[in-house]
C-alpha positions as CSV (number, residue, x, y, z in Angstrom):
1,X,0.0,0.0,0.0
2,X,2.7,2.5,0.4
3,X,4.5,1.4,-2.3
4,X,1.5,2.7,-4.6
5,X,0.8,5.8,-2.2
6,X,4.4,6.7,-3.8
7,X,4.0,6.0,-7.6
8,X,0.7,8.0,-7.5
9,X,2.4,11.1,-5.7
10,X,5.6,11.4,-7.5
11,X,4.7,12.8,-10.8
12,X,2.5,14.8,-8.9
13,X,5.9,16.2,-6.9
14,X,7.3,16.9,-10.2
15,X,4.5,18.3,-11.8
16,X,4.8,20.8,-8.9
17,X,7.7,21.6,-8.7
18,X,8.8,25.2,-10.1
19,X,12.7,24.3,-10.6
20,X,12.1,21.0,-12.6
21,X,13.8,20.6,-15.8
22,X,12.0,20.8,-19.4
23,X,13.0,16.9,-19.8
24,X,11.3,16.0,-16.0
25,X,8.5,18.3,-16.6
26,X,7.5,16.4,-20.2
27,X,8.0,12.7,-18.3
28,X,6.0,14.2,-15.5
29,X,2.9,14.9,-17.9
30,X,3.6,11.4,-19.7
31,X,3.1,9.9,-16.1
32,X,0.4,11.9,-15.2
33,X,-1.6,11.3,-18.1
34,X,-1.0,7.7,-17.7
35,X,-2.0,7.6,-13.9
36,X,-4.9,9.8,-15.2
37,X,-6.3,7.4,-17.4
38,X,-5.6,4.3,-15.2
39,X,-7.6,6.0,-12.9
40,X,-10.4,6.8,-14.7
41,X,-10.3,3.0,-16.3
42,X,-10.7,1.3,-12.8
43,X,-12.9,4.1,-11.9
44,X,-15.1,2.3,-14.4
45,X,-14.6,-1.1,-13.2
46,X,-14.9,-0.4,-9.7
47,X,-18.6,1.4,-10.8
48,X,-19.5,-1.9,-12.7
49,X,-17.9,-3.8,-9.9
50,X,-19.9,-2.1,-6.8
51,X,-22.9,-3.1,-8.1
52,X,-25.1,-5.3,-5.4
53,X,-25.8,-8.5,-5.2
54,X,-29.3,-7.5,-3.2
55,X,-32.0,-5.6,-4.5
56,X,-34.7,-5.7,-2.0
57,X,-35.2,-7.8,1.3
58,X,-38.2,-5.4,2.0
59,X,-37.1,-4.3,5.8
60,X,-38.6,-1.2,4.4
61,X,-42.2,-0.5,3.8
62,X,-41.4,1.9,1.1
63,X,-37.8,1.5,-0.1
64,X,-35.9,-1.0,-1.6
65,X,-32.7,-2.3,-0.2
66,X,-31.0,0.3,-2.7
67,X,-33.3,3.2,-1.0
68,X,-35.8,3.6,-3.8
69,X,-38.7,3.9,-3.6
70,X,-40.7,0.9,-4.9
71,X,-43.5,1.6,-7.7
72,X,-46.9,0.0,-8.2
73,X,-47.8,0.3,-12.2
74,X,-51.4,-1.5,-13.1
75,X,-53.3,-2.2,-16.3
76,X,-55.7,1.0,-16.4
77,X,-54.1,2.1,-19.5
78,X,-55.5,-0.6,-21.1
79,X,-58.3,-0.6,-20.0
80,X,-58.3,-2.9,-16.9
81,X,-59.2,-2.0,-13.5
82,X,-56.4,-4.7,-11.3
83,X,-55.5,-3.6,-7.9
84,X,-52.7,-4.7,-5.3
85,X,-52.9,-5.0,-1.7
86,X,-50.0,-5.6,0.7
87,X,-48.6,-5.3,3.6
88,X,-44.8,-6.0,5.5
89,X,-44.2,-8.5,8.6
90,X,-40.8,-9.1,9.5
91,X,-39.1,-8.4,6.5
92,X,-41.6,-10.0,4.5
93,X,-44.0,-8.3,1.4
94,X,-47.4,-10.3,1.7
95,X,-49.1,-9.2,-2.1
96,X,-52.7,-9.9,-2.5
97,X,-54.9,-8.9,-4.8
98,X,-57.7,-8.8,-7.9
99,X,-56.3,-9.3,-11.6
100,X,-59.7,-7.4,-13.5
101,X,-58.6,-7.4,-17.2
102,X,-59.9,-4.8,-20.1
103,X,-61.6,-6.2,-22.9
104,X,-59.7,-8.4,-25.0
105,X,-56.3,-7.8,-23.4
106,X,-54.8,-9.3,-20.2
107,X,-54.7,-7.9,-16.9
108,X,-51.5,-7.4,-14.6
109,X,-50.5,-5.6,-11.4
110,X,-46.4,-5.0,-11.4
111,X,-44.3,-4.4,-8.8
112,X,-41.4,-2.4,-10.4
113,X,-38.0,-2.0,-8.3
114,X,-35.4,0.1,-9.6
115,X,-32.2,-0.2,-10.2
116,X,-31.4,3.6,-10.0
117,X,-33.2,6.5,-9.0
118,X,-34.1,8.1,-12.7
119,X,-34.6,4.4,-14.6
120,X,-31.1,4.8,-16.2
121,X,-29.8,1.0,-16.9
122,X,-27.3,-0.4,-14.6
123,X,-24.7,-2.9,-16.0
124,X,-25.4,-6.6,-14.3
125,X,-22.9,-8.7,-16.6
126,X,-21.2,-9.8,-13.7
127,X,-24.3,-11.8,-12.7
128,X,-25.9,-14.6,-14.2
129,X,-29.2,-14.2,-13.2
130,X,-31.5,-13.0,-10.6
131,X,-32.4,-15.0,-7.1
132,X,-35.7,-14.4,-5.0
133,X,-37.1,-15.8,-2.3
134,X,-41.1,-16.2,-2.5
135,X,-44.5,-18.0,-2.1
136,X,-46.4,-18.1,-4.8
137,X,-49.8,-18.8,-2.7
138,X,-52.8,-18.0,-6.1
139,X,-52.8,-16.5,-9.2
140,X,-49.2,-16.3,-11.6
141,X,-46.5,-14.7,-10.8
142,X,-44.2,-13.4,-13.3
143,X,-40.5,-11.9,-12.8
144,X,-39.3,-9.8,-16.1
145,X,-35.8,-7.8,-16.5
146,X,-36.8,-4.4,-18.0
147,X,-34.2,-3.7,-20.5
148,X,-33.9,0.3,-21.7
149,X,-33.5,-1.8,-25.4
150,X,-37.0,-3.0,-25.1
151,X,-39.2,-0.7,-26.6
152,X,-42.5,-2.2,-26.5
153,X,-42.5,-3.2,-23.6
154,X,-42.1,-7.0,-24.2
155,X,-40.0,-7.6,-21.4
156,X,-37.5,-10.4,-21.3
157,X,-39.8,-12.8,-18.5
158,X,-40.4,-16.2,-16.5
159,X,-43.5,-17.1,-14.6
160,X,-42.6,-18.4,-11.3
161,X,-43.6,-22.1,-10.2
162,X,-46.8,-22.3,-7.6
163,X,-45.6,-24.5,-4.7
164,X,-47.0,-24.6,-1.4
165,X,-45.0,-24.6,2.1
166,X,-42.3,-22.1,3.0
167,X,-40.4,-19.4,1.2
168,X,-38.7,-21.0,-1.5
169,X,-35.4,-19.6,-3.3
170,X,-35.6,-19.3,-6.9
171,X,-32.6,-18.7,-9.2
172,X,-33.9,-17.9,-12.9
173,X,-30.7,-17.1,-15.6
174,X,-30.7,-14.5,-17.5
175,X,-30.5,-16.8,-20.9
176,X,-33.5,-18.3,-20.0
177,X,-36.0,-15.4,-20.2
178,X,-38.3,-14.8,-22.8
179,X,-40.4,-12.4,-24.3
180,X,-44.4,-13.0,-25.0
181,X,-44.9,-12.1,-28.2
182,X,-41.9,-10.5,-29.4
183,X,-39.0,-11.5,-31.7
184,X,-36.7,-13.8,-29.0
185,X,-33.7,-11.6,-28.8
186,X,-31.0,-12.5,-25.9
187,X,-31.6,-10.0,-23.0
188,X,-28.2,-7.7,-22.8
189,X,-27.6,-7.7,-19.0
190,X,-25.7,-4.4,-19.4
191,X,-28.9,-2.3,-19.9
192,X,-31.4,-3.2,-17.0
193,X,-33.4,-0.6,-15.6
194,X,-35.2,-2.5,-13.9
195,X,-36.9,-5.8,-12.2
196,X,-40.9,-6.4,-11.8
197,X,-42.8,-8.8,-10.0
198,X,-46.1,-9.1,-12.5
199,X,-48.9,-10.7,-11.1
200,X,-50.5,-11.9,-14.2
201,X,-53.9,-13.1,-15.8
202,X,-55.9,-13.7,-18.9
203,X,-58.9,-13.3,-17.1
204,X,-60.6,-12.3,-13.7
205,X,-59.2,-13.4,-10.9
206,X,-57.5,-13.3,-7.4
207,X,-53.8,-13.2,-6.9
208,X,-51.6,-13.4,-3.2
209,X,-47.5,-14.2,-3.4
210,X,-45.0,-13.4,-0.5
211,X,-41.8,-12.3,-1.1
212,X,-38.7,-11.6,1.4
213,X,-36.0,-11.3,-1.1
214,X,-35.2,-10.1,-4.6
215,X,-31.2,-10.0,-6.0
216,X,-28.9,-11.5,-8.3
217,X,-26.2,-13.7,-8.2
């Protein structure tokens, strides 16, 4: 560690000094423009690296895990009148709710958590896919990667198995999303903006899911 304290400050010391030679002046700009752009390179990687493994383990009523605020996005604008209920015990989102479709078009109630503050896409090709822990209790469940590609909103999506008992971890890979109805392109992990928890139906019905954990790994 203090051997690299050093190499960072020296060039500095010559930059500085008033008294240095032409010749130590031009090698102290050819070092400092090589420490500045090494710099700025792991600056880079360290941003892509820092990344969290966790998303949301919901110890907050109204913030995820990165401390933003969670967002509830329904089906009225196409027509459909779905609502969500929940509430939080013990780290623990309990979802309920009805799934009342427009005409002709499904109905969905989405649980959107993002990834940062203003919906900009955060780079997750370090992970391979993204881990939850969750009931599914009635109803569908579906878990879809909102890539900033996706324009039609066709997210890239798997519906979550139903199984009764305890919380349950679930590891779904990236490769293995799909979209609906879309042309099947491979979801670039490097533009997420964000991850939704779709409660899901063709027609009218109930929904309930718990969930105490939502990441990647």
């Amino acid at each position: 560690m203090r051997r690299s304290t050093l190499l960072i400050h020296q060039p500095l010391n010559f930059i500085m000094h008033p008294f240095a030679s032409s010749s130590s002046r031009s090698r102290a700009r050819s070092c400092a423009l090589l420490l500045c752009t090494a710099l700025t390179a792991f600056s880079t990687l360290a941003r892509a690296s820092e990344v969290p493994a966790l998303v949301d383990d919901f110890s907050d009523p109204v913030r995820s895990s990165w401390g933003i605020d969670r967002i509830v996005v329904t089906d009225t604008s196409t027509g459909g009148s779905s609502q969500l209920h929940s509430t939080f015990a013990q780290g623990v989102l309990n979802a309920e709710g009805e799934i009342i479709p427009g005409r002709g078009q499904p109905g969905w109630v989405s649980l959107v958590l993002l990834l940062s503050p203003k919906g900009e896409p955060v780079d997750l090709s370090k992970y391979e896919g993204i881990r939850l822990r969750v009931r599914v209790g009635k109803g569908m469940l579906s878990i879809t990667a909102n890539s900033s590609e996706i324009k039609n909103f066709d997210f890239h999506s798997t519906l979550v198995a139903r199984k009764s008992g305890d919380l349950q971890e679930v590891r779904i890979p990236f490769r293995d999303m799909k979209r609906a109805w879309s042309e099947q392109i491979p979801l670039n992990r490097a533009t997420i903006t964000s991850i939704s928890l779709v409660a899901v139906d063709l027609q009218k019905g109930s929904f309930a899911y718990d969930v105490d954990e939502v990441g990647f790994y």
